[in-house]
C-alpha positions as CSV (number, residue, x, y, z in Angstrom):
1,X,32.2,12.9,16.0
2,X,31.4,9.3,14.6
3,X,31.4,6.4,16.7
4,X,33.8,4.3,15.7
5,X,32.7,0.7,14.6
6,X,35.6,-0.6,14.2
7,X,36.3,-4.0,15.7
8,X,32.7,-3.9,17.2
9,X,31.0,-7.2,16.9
10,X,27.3,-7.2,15.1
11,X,24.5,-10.1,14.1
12,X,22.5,-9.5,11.4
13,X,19.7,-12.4,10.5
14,X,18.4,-12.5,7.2
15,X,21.7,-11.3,5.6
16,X,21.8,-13.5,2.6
17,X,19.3,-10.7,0.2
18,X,17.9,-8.1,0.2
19,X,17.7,-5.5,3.3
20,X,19.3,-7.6,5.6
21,X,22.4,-8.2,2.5
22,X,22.8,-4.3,2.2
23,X,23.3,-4.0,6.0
24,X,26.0,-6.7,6.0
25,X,27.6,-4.8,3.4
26,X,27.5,-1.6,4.7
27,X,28.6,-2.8,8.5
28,X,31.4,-5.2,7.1
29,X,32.7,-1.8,4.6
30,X,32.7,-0.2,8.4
31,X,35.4,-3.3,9.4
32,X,32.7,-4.5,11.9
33,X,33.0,-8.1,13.4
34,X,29.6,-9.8,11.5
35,X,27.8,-12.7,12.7
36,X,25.4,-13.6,9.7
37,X,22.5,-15.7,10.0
38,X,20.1,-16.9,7.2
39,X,18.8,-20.1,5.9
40,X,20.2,-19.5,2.2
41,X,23.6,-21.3,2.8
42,X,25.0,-20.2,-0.8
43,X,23.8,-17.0,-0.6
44,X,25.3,-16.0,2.6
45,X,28.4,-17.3,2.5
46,X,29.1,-15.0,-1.1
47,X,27.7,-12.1,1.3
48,X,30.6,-13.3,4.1
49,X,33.0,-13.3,0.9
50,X,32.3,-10.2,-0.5
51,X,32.7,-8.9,3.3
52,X,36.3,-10.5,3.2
53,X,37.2,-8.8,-0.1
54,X,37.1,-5.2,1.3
55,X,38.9,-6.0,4.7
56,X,35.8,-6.9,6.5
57,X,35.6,-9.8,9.3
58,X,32.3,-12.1,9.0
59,X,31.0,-15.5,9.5
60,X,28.0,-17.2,7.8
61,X,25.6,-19.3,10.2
62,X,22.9,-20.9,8.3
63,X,19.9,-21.2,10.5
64,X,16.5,-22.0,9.9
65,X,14.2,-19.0,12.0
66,X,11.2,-21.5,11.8
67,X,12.6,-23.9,14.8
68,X,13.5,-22.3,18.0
69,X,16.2,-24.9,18.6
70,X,17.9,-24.0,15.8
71,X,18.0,-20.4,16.8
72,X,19.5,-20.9,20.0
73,X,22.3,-23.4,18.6
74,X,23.0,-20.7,16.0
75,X,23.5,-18.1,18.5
76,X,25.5,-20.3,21.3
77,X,27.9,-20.5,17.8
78,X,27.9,-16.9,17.4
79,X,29.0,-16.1,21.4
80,X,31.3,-18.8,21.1
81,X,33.0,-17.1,18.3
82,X,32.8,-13.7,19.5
83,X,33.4,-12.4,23.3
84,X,31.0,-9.3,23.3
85,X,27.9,-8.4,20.9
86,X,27.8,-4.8,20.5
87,X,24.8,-4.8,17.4
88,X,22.3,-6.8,16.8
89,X,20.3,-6.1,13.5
90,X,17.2,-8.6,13.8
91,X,16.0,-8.3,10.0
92,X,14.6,-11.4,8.5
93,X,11.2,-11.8,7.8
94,X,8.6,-13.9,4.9
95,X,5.6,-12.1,3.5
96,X,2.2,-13.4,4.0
97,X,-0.3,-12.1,1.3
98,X,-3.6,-13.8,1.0
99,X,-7.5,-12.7,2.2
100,X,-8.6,-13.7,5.5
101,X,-10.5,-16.4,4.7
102,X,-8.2,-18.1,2.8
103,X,-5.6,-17.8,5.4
104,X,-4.6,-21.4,6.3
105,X,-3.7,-21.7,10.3
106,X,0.2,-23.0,9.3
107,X,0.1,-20.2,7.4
108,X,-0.9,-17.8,9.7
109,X,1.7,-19.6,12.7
110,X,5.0,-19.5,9.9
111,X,4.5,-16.0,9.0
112,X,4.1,-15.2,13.3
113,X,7.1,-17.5,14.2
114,X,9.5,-16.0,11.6
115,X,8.4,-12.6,12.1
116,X,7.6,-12.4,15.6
117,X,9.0,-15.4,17.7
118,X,12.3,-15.7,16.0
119,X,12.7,-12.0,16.7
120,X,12.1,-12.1,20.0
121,X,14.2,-15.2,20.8
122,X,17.1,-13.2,19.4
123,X,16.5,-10.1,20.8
124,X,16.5,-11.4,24.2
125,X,19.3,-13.6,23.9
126,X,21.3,-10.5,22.6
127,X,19.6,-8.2,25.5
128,X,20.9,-10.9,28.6
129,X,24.1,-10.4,26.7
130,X,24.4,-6.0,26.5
131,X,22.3,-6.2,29.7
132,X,25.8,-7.7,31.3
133,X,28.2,-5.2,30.1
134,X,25.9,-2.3,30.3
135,X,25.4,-1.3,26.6
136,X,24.6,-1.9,23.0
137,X,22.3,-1.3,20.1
138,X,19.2,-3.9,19.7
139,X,17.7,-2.5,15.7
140,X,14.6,-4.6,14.2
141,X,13.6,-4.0,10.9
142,X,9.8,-4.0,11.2
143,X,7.5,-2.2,8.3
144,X,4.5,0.3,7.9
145,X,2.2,-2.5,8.5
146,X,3.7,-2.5,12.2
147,X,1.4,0.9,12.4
148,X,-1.5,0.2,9.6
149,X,-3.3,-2.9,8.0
150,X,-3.4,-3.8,4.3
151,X,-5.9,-5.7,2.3
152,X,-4.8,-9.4,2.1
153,X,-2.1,-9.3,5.0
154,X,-3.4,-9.9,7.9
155,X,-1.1,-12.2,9.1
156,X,1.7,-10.2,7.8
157,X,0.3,-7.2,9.8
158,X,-0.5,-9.1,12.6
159,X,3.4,-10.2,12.9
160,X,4.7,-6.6,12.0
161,X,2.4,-5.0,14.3
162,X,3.4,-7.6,17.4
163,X,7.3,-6.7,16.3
164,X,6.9,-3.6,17.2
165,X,4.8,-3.9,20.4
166,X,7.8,-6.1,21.8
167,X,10.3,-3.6,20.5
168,X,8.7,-0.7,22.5
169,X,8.7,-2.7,25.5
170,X,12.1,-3.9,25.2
171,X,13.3,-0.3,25.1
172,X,11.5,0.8,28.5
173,X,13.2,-2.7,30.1
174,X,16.7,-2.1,28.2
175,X,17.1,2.0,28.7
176,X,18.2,1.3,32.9
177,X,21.0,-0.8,31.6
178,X,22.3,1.6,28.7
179,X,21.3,-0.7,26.0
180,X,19.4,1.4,22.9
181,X,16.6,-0.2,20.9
182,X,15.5,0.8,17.8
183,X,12.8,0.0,15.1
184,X,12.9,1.1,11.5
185,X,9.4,1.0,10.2
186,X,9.9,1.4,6.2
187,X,7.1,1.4,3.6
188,X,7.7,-0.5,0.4
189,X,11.0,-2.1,0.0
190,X,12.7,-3.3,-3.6
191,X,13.4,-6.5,-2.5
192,X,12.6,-10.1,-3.7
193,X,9.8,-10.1,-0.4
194,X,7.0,-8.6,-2.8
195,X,7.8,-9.9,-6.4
196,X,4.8,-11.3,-8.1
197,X,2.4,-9.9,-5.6
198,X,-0.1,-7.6,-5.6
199,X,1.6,-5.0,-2.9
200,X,4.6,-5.2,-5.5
201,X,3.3,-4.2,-8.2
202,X,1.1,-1.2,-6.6
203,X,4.6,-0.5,-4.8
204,X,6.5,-0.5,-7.9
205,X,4.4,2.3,-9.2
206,X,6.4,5.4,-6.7
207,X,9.8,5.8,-5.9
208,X,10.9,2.7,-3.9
209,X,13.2,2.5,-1.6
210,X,16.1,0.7,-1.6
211,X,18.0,-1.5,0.6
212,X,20.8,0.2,0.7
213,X,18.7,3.3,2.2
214,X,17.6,1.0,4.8
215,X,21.9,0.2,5.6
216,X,22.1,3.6,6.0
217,X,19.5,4.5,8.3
218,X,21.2,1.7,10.4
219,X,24.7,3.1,9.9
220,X,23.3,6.0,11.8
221,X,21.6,4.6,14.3
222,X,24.9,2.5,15.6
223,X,27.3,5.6,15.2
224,X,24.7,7.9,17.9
225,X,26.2,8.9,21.0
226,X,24.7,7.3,23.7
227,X,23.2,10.4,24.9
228,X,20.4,10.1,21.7
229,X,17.6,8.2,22.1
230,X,15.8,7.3,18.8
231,X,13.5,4.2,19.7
232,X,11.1,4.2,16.0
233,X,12.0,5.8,12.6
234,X,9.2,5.8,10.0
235,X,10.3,5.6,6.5
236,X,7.6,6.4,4.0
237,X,8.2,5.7,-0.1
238,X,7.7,8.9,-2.0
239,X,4.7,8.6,-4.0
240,X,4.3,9.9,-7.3
């Protein structure tokens, strides 16, 4: 039988495009309580609206992932609006695509703090919170570079492949208090991340995969029992 998400309250950061849009979507179509975080003001609140025009409950908290005050103001909004956290979908992330030895150190520390830091800042906030009541479902969107490097993103690797590190020690500290972690690992995504570079346009030659594949994988994730314990999934593009 399906969980029911109904009424259950989620966070998903990057919501305003892309993967971290579709999820929104797919979780507020679900009549989920949403907590949306990006730093596209705009675009997130017509994410929140189109939420509200199929029933859904959400609210749009623009928040810049590149200053670690930020993040915790953004999230003492989001408790303060909601009593429990039930989901958290940590999904926003930049794309660093440049050789080695042009890599430029604030370069190198904006695609780490956005990909890395930000993550774990929210993930541990969210943890102290499921820790309390003795469940949840912590979900980072990571990539195939969390498992193996590319030419020209290092620092996108390096970030990806740190995500997932944390994410696999998280789940050995979270598992005593009944709180599930997962990482989704996906290969090329069609999102705005790679237009105009070089892994875009070698991506573009297979069948992508969409963000609305990536909603779905996380649809059934939060709707396991909590006798299943699915800690990575691995989603490769089929190449043609």
């Amino acid at each position: 039988m399906e969980k029911m998400l109904r009424g259950k309250t989620a966070i998903v950061t990057g919501a305003s495009r892309g993967i971290g849009k579709a999820i929104a979507l797919a979780l507020g179509k679900e009549k989920m309580r949403l907590a949306l975080l990006a730093r596209s003001t705009d675009q997130l609140q017509e994410v929140v609206e189109k939420i509200h025009a199929v029933g859904g409950e959400a609210i749009a908290i623009p928040c810049d992932l590149l200053n670690s005050d930020a993040i915790k103001t953004s999230l003492k909004k989001v408790f303060a609006h909601f009593d429990t956290l039930d989901v958290l979908v940590s999904n926003a992330g930049i794309f660093l695509e440049k050789p080695i030895a042009e890599i430029k150190l604030e370069e190198w520390d904006r695609v780490l703090r956005i990909n890395l830091t930000a993550s774990f800042l929210i993930c541990q906030s969210a943890f102290l919170k499921m820790k309390d009541r003795k469940s949840g479902r912590i979900i980072a969107i990571a990539s195939s570079a969390s498992t193996q490097g590319f030419i020209h993103q290092a620092g996108y690797c390096a970030s990806k492949h740190g995500l997932l590190g944390f994410m696999r020690c998280l789940s050995i500290e979270a598992k005593p208090h009944n709180v599930h972690v997962h990482t989704i690992c996906p290969g090329g995504v069609r999102t705005d991340l790679l237009k105009g570079t070089y892994m875009g346009d070698r991506v573009s030659q297979s069948a992508i995969i969409e963000p609305e594949n990536i909603a779905d994988l996380v649809l059934f994730l939060v709707r396991q029992p909590g006798n299943i314990d699915i800690p990575e999934i691995n989603l490769k593009r089929f190449a043609v």
